[in-house]
C-alpha positions as CSV (number, residue, x, y, z in Angstrom):
1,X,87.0,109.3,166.2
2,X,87.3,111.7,163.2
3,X,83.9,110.5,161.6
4,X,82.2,111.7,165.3
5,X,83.7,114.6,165.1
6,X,82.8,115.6,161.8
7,X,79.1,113.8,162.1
8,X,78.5,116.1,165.1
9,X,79.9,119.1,163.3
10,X,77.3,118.3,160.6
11,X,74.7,117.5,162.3
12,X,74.9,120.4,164.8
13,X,75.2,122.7,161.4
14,X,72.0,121.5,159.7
15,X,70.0,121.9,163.0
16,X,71.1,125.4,162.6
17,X,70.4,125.3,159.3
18,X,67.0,124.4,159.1
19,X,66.0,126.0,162.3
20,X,67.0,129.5,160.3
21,X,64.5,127.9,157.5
22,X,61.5,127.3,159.7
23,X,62.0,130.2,161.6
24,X,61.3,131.7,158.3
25,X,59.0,130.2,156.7
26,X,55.2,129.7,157.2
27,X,53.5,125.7,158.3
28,X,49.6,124.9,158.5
29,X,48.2,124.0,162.0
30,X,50.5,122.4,164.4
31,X,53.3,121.1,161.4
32,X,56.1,124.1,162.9
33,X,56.0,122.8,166.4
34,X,56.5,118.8,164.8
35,X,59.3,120.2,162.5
36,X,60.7,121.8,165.3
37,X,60.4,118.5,167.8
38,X,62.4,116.8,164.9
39,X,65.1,119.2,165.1
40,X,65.4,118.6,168.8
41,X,66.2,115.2,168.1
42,X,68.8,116.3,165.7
43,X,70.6,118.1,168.3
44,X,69.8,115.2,170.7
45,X,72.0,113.1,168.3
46,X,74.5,115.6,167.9
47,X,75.3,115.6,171.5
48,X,75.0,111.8,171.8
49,X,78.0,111.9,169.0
50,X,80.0,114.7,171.2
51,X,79.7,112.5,174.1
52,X,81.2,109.3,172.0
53,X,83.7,111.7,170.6
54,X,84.9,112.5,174.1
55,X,84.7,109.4,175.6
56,X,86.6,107.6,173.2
57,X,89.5,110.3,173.0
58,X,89.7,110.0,177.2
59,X,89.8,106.5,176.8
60,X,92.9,107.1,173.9
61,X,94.7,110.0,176.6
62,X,94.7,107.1,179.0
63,X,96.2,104.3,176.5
64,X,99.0,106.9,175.8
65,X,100.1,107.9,179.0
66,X,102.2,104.7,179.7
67,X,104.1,106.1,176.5
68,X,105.2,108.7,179.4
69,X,105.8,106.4,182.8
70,X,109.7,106.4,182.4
71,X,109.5,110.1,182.9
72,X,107.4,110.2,185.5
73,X,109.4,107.3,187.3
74,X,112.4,109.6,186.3
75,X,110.1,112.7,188.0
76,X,109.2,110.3,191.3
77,X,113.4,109.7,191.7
78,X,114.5,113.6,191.6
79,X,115.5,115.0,194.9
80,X,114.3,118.9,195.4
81,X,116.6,119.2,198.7
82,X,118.9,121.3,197.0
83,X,122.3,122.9,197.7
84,X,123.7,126.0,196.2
85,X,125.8,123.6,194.1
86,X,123.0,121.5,193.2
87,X,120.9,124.2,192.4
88,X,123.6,125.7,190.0
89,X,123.9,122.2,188.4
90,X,120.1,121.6,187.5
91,X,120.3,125.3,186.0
92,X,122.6,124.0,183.0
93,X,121.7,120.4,183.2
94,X,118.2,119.4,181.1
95,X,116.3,117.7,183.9
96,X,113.4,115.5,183.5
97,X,111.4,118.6,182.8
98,X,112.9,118.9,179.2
99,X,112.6,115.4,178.7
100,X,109.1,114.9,179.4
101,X,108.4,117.7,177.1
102,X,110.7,115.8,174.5
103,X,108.3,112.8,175.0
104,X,105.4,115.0,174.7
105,X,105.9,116.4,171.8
106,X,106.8,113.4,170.1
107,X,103.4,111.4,171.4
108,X,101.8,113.9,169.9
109,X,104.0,114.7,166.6
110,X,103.0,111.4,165.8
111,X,98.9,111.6,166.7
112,X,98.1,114.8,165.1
113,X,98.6,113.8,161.4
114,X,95.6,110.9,161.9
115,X,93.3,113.6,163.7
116,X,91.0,116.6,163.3
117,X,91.8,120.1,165.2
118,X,89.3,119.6,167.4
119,X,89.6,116.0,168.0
120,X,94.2,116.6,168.8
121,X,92.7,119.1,171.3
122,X,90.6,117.1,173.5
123,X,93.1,114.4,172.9
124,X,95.9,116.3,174.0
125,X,93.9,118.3,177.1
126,X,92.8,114.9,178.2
127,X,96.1,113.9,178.1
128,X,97.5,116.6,180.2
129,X,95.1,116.4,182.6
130,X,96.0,113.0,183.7
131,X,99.4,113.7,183.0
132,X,99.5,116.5,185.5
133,X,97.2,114.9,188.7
134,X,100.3,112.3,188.3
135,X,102.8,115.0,188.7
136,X,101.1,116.8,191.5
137,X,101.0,113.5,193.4
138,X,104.3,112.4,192.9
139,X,105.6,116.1,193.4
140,X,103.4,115.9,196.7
141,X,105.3,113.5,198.6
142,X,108.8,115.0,198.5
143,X,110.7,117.0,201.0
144,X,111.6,120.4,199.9
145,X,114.8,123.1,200.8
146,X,113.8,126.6,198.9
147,X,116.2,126.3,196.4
148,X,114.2,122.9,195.3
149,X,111.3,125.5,195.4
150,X,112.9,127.4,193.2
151,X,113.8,124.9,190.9
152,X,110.4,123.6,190.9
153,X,109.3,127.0,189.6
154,X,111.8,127.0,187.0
155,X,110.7,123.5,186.1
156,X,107.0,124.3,186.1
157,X,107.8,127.6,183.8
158,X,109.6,125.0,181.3
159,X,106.3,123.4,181.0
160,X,104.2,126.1,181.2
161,X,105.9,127.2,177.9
162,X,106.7,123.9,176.0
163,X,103.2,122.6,176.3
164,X,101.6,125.7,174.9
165,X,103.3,125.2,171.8
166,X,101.7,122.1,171.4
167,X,98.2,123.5,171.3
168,X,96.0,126.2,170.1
169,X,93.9,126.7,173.4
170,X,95.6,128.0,176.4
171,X,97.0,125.4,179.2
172,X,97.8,127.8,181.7
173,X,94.9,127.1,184.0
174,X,95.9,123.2,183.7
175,X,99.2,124.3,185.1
176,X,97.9,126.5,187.8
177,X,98.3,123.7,190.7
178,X,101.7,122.5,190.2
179,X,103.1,126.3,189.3
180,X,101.3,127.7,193.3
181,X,102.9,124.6,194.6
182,X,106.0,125.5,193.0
183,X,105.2,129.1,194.6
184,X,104.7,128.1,197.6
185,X,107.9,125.8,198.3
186,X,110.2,128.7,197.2
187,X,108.8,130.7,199.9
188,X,111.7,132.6,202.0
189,X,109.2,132.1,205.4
190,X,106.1,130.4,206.6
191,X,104.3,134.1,206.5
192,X,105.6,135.3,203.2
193,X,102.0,133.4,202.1
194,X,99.8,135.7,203.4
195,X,101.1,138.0,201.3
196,X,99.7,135.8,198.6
197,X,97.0,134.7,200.0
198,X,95.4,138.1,201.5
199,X,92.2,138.8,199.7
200,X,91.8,135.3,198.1
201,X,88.9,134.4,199.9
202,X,87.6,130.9,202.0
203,X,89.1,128.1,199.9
204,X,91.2,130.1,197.6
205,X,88.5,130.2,195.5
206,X,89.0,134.5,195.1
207,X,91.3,136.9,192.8
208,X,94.3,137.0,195.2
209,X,93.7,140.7,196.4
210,X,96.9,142.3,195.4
211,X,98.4,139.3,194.4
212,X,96.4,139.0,191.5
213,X,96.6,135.0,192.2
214,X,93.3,132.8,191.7
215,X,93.9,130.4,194.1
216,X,93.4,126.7,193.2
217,X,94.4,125.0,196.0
218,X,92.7,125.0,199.0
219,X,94.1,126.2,202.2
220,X,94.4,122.8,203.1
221,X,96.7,122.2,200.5
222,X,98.7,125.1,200.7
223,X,99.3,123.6,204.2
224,X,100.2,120.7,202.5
225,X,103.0,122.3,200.4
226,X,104.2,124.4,203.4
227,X,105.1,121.5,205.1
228,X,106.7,119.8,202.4
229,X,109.2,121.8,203.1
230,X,111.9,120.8,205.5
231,X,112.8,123.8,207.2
232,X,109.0,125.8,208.3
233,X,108.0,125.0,211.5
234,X,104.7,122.6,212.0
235,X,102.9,124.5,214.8
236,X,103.7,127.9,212.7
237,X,102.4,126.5,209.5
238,X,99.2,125.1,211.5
239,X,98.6,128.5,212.8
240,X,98.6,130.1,209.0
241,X,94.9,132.3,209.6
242,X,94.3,131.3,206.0
């Protein structure tokens, strides 16, 4: 993994090199445009190496997450239908959100010594990636009071902040999902959304009008989170002009 990595780096920086050198430098006849078809190749390998890099390090993500199933079987057991008491509870308590973190950070404690920079950083984005499309499904599928919304917000925020210590590049849009679901299922009404929504665009795909919200669910799924949660109406969640 490391040798790609660095063989792409160096490859990638003596095509540079030696472009700046032709560039410069005067050939007979046709010899600039051979030189030059040479150097294609050269970049031609270096991308060829990226790719390897890449697909090796997804294939590493993927052999690691087991590491993390007791947490997520921990995540797929935790009620969000909360009472005032139980709500008060989870705020001292360190739920399964500190503990996956915990696990985290230890996973990757122990990788980063035998990598480069850049090769931890795909590792660990690859690994988050599939680490969070497991916790939006599992987080999917469970009936919701607001206070569960509200603790999945504090629960998403937890993340939000222990996983960026763990890298240099931000993970805030890798988060974006499961923090608007979290959003969402604190709602105090079915039409408090709109008031998210408003400006965002077909598809969420806008910059939330006042909001200030890029949308990354669709307004399918933010139909999908609505009625996660016990208390909104069907019909008035259907009717959402979103």
């Amino acid at each position: 993994l490391n040798n790609a990595d660095v063989c792409a780096e160096y490859v990638a920086k003596l095509r540079g090199e030696l472009e700046s050198y032709v560039g410069s430098s005067a050939f007979p006849g046709g010899e600039r445009e051979r030189v030059r078809a040479v150097l294609s190749e050269l970049g031609a390998t270096a991308s060829v190496l990226r790719t390897a890099h890449t697909r090796a390090l997804e294939q590493l993500a993927e052999a690691a997450l087991p590491k993390l199933r007791p947490l997520l079987d921990e995540v797929a057991a935790v009620g969000y239908q909360l009472s005032d008491a139980d709500y008060s509870l989870r705020e001292v308590e360190e739920g399964w959100s500190h503990r996956l973190l915990s696990s985290v950070g230890g996973l990757m404690s122990w990788l980063q010594p035998q990598l480069t920079t850049s090769s931890y950083e795909v590792l660990f984005h690859a690994l988050l990636d599939k680490l969070l499309a497991r916790l939006e499904a599992l987080i999917g599928k469970k009936p919701f009071s607001q206070l569960g919304g509200l603790q999945l917000e504090r629960d998403a925020r937890l993340l939000l902040s222990g996983l960026q210590e763990l890298s240099s590049r931000t993970v805030r849009d890798k988060l974006s999902r499961l923090s608007q679901m979290a959003l969402l299922l604190g709602l105090e009404s079915v039409d408090e959304v709109l008031d998210y929504w408003a400006g965002s665009g077909a598809g969420g795909s806008g910059d939330g009008g006042a909001s200030g919200i890029t949308w990354r669910l669709s307004a399918a799924e933010v139909r999908a989170a609505l009625l996660q949660r016990q208390d909104f109406s069907r019909d008035a969640v259907m009717a959402l002009p979103l």
